[in-house]
C-alpha positions in Angstrom: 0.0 0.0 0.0 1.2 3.6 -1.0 1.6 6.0 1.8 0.5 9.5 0.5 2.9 11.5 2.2 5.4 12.0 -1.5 2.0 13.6 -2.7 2.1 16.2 -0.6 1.9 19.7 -2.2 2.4 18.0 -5.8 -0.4 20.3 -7.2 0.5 23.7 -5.8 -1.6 26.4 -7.3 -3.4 24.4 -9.8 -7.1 23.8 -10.6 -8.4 20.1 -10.0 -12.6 19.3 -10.7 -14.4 17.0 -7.7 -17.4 15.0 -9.9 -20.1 14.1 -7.7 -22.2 11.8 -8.9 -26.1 13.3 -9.4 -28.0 13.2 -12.3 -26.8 16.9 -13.0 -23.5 15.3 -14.3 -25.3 14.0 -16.9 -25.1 18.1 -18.9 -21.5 18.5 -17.9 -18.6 19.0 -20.8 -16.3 16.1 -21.0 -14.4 19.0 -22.4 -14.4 20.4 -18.5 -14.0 17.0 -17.5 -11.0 16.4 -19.9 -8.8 20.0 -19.0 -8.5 19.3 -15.0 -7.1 16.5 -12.8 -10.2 15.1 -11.6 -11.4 13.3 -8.8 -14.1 10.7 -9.0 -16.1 8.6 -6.7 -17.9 5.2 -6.3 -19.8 4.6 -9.0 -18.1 7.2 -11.3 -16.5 4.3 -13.7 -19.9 4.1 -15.2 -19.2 7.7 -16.7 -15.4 7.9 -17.1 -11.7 7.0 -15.4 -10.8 9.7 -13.2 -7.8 10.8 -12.9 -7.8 9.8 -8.9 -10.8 7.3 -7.4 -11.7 7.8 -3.9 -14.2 5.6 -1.9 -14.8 5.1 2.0 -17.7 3.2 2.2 -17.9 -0.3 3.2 -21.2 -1.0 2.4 -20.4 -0.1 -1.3 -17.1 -1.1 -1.3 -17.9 -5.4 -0.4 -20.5 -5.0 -3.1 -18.0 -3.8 -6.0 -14.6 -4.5 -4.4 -14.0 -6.0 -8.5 -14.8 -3.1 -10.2 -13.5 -1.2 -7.5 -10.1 -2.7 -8.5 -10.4 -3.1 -12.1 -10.4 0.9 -11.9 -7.4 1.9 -14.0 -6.5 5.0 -12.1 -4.8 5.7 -8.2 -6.9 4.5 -5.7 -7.5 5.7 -2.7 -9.5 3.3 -0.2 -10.6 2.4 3.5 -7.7 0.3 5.1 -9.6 -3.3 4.4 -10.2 -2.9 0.7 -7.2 -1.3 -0.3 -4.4 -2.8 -2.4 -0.7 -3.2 -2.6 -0.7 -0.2 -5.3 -3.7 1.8 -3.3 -3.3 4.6 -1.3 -4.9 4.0 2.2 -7.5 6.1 4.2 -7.7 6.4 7.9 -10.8 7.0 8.6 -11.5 9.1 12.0 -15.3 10.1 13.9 -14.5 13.6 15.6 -15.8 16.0 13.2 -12.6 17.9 12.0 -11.2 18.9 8.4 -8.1 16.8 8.1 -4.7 18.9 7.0 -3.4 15.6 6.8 -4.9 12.9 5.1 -2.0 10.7 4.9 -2.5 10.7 8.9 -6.4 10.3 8.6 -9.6 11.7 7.1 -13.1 12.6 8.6 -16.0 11.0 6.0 -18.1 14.0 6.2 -21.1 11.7 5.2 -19.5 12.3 1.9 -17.2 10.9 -0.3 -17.2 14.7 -1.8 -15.6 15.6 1.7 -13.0 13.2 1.4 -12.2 14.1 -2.1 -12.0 18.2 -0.7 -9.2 17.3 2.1 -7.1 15.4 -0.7 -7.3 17.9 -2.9 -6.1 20.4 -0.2 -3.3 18.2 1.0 -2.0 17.5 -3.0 -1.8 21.6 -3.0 -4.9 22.5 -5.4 -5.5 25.9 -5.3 -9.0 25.9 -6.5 -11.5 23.0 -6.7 -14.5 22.7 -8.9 -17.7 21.1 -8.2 -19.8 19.4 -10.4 -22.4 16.9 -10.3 -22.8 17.6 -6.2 -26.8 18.0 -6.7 -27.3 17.5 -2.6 -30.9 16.4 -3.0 -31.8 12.7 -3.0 -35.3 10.8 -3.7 -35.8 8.0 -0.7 -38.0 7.3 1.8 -36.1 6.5 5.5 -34.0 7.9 8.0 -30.6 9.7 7.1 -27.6 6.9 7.2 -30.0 4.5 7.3 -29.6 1.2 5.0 -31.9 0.5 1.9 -32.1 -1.4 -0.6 -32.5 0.3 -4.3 -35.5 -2.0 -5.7 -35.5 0.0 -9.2 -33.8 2.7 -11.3 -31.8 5.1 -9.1 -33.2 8.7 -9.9 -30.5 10.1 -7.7 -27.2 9.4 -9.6 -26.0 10.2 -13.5 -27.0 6.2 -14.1 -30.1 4.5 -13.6 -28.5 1.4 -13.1 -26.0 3.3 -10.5 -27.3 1.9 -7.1 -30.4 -0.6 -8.3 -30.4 -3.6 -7.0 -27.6 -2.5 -4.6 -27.8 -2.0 -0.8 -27.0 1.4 -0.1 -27.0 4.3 2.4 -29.4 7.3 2.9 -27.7 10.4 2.8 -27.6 12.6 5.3 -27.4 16.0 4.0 -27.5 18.1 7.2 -24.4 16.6 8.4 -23.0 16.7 4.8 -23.0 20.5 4.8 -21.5 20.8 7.9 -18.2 19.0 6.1 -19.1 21.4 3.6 -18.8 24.5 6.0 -15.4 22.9 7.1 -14.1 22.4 4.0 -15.2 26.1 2.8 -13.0 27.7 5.9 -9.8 25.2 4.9 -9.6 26.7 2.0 -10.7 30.0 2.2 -8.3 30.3 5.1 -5.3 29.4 3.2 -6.3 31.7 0.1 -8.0 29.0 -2.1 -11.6 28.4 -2.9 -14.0 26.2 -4.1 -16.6 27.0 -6.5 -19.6 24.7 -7.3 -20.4 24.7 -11.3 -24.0 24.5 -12.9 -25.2 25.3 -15.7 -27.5 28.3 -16.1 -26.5 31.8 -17.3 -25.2 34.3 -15.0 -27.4 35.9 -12.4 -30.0 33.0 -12.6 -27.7 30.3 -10.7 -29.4 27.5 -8.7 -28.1 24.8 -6.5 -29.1 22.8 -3.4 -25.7 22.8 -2.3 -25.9 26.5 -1.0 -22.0 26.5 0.4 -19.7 27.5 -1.9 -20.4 30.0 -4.8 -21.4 29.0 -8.2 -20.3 29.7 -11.0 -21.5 28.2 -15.0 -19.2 25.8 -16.9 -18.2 27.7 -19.8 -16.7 30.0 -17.7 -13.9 27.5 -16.7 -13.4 25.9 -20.3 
């Protein structure tokens, strides 16, 4: 396993894109996608390689631990699923943003959070959002286990989560990572800017956080 210490600061002062994974991803450029490094979760092989593949969940993870590793990109992965070329995450509860994720990581309730204190640690200056919708279809509680009976209408693919046990988001506790995440960088000169499409002056987004901006702007 790869310890993630020599990537430390190896992207100072460029521009990297985090994909989330909501249906919104589905209007996205691959000419945006295509320009940046990119970091991709889960799921995000259905759409495209990313240039680095994060995922901390296990109850995703023992369901696709081979396509997990059949991902042809640098992996990084809770402890137990990763392998000998991974990079390994730490995963800690107290409710911090991690400086150091080569030390350990806080999950956020979000594999988008995760993705954020990488991107800090590799040195990005400014890290774009797309695809984060933060709005989910389901009926239960928040963390709670279900089981996806037909198409998913909450990711870029129908076929993303059906038939798949999965885990309600919970989106309160999400945007608290958010919040963290937005002082990190704001307080070491950086930013993050979430992307949608729209023209300027009529931007929307659920994800209220971080500025928007459009996409052509930053082809």
């Amino acid at each position: 396993m790869k310890p993630l210490n020599p990537l430390y600061n190896t992207y100072a002062g460029k521009t990297c894109v985090i994909i989330g994974n909501g249906p919104s991803l589905n209007a996205v450029p691959n000419e945006l996608l295509a320009k940046y490094p990119t970091f991709g979760t889960n799921r995000i092989y259905l759409r495209l390689t990313p240039s680095f593949y994060v995922s901390v969940n296990p109850l995703f993870l023992k369901q696709r631990v081979d396509e997990v590793a059949a991902v042809p990109c640098p992996k990084f992965l809770s402890a137990q699923f990763a392998g000998p070329e991974d990079y390994v995450l730490n995963s800690m509860s107290t409710p911090m943003f991690s400086y150091d994720p080569s030390s350990w990581i806080y999950e956020g309730h979000t594999v988008t959070f995760v993705c954020m204190q990488l991107a800090f640690f590799m040195g990005f200056t400014t890290v774009l959002l797309v695809g984060v919708d933060h709005f989910y279809t389901f009926d239960g509680q928040p963390n709670q286990p279900l089981l996806m009976t037909g198409d998913d209408p909450n990711h870029f693919d129908p076929n993303y989560f059906k038939g798949m046990d999965w885990n309600a988001p919970d989106l309160a506790r999400s945007e608290e990572a958010y919040i963290m995440a937005k002082k990190a960088f704001e307080d070491d000169g950086r930013r993050i800017i979430n992307l949608v499409p729209g023209n300027e002056g009529a931007l929307e987004s659920h994800l209220k956080v971080f500025p928007l901006d459009i996409y052509r702007g930053w082809l």
